[in-house]
C-alpha positions in Angstrom: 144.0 -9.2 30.1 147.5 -6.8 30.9 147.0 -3.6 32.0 149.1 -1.0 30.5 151.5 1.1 32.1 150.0 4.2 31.4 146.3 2.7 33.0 148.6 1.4 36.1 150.0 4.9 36.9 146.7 6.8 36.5 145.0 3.8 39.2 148.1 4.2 41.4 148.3 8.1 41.7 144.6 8.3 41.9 145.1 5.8 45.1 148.1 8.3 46.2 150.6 5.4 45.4 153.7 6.5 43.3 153.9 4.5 40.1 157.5 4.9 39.6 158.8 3.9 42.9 156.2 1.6 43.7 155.3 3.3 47.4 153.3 5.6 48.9 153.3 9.2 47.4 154.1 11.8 50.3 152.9 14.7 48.9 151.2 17.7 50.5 148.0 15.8 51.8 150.1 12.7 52.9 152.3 12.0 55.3 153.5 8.9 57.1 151.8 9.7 60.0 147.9 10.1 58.4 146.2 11.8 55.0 144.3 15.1 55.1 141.0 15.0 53.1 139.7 18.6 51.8 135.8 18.7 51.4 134.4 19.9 47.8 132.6 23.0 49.9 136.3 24.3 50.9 137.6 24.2 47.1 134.1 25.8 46.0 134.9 29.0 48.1 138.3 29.4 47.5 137.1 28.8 43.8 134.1 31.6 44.3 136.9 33.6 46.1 139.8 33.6 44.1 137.2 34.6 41.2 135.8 37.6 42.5 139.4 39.0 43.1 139.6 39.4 39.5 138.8 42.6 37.9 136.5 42.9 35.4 134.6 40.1 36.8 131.1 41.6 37.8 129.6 38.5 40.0 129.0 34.9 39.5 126.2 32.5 38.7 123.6 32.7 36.0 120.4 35.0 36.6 118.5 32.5 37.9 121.6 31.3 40.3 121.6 35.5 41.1 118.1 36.1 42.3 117.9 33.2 44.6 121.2 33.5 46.0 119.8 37.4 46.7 116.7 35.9 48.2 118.3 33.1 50.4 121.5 36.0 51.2 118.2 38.1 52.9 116.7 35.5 54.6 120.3 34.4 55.9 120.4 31.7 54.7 122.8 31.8 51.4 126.3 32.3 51.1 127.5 33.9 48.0 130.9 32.5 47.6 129.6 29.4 46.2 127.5 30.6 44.0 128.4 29.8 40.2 131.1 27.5 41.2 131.2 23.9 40.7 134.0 21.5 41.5 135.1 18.1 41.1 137.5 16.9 43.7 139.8 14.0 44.2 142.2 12.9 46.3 145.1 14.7 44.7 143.5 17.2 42.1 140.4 19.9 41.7 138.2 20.4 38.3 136.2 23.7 38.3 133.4 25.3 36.4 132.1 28.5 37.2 129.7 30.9 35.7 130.2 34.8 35.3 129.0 37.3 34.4 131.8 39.6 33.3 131.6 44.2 33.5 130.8 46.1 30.1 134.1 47.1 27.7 136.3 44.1 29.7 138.5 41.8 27.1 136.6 38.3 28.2 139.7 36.3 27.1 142.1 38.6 29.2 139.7 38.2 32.5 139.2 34.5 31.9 142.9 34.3 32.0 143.3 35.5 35.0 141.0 34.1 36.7 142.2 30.9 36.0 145.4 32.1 36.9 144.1 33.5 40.3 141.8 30.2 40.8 144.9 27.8 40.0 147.2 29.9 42.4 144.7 29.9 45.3 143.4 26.4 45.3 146.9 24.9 45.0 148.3 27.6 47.4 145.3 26.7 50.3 144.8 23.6 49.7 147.6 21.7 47.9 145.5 20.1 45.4 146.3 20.4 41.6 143.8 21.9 39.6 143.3 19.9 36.5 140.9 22.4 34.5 139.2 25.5 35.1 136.0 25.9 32.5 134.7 29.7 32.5 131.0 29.9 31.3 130.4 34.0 30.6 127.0 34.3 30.6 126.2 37.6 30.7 127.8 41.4 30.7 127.0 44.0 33.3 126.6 47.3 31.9 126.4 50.2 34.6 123.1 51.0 35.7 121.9 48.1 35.7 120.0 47.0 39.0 120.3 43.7 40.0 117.0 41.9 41.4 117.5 42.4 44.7 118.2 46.0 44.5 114.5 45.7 41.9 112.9 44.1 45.1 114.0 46.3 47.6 112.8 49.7 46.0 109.2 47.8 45.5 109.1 47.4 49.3 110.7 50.6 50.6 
């Protein structure tokens, strides 16, 4: 059975091969002299990152993902710039879901905006990889006043 076109280019650029000219794509992460490889940990903080640089975004990760990372981030052991991201990465592109929680009187669709914007700039920016999609989860609004559980759990011990 043929293989179209269209299934040959997407094989050949997922490879780092350019379809149209038949040789190897030199692109930001290829050269002739070797390949760099960026590791999915690297595109989750610049992800986590370039996410809390947006205003209006309160924190990330559900309340679950919150507590623990509060818990582990006291025992030393957590680092919070991964928390509530996700990513998919390839050779030549990034897919990213992340979870946020989002401040009281913000315009969700205005925030989400830019931090796709702000995501899309820095992993393509620091890392060179296209980002194919950024999927935004709000899952919760932070109104003023409200402790978070590690601040809850402090105050019991103190």
């Amino acid at each position: 059975m043929e293989q179209s076109t269209a299934d040959k280019k997407t094989r050949d650029r997922a490879r780092g091969a350019d379809a149209d000219t038949g040789g190897e794509a030199i692109g930001p992460l290829a050269s002739e002299t070797g390949t760099t490889t960026i590791a999915d940990a690297v595109v989750t903080k610049v992800a986590g990152i370039a996410t809390r640089e947006v205003p209006g975004v309160y924190d990330l990760g559900g309340g679950a993902a919150r507590a623990i990372g509060g818990a582990t981030r006291a025992l030393g052991i957590g680092d919070e710039r991964s928390q509530g991201v996700s990513v998919e990465v390839g050779e030549l592109e990034a897919a990213v879901d992340l979870i946020v929680v989002i401040e009281y009187g913000e315009s969700i669709p205005q925030v989400a905006h830019q931090i796709r914007d702000n995501v899309v700039k820095r992993i393509q920016g620091i890392t060179g990889l296209e980002v194919a999609e950024v999927n935004i989860a709000v899952t919760d609004l932070y109104f003023p006043g409200d402790e978070q559980p590690e601040q809850i759990e402090q105050s019991r011990v103190a």
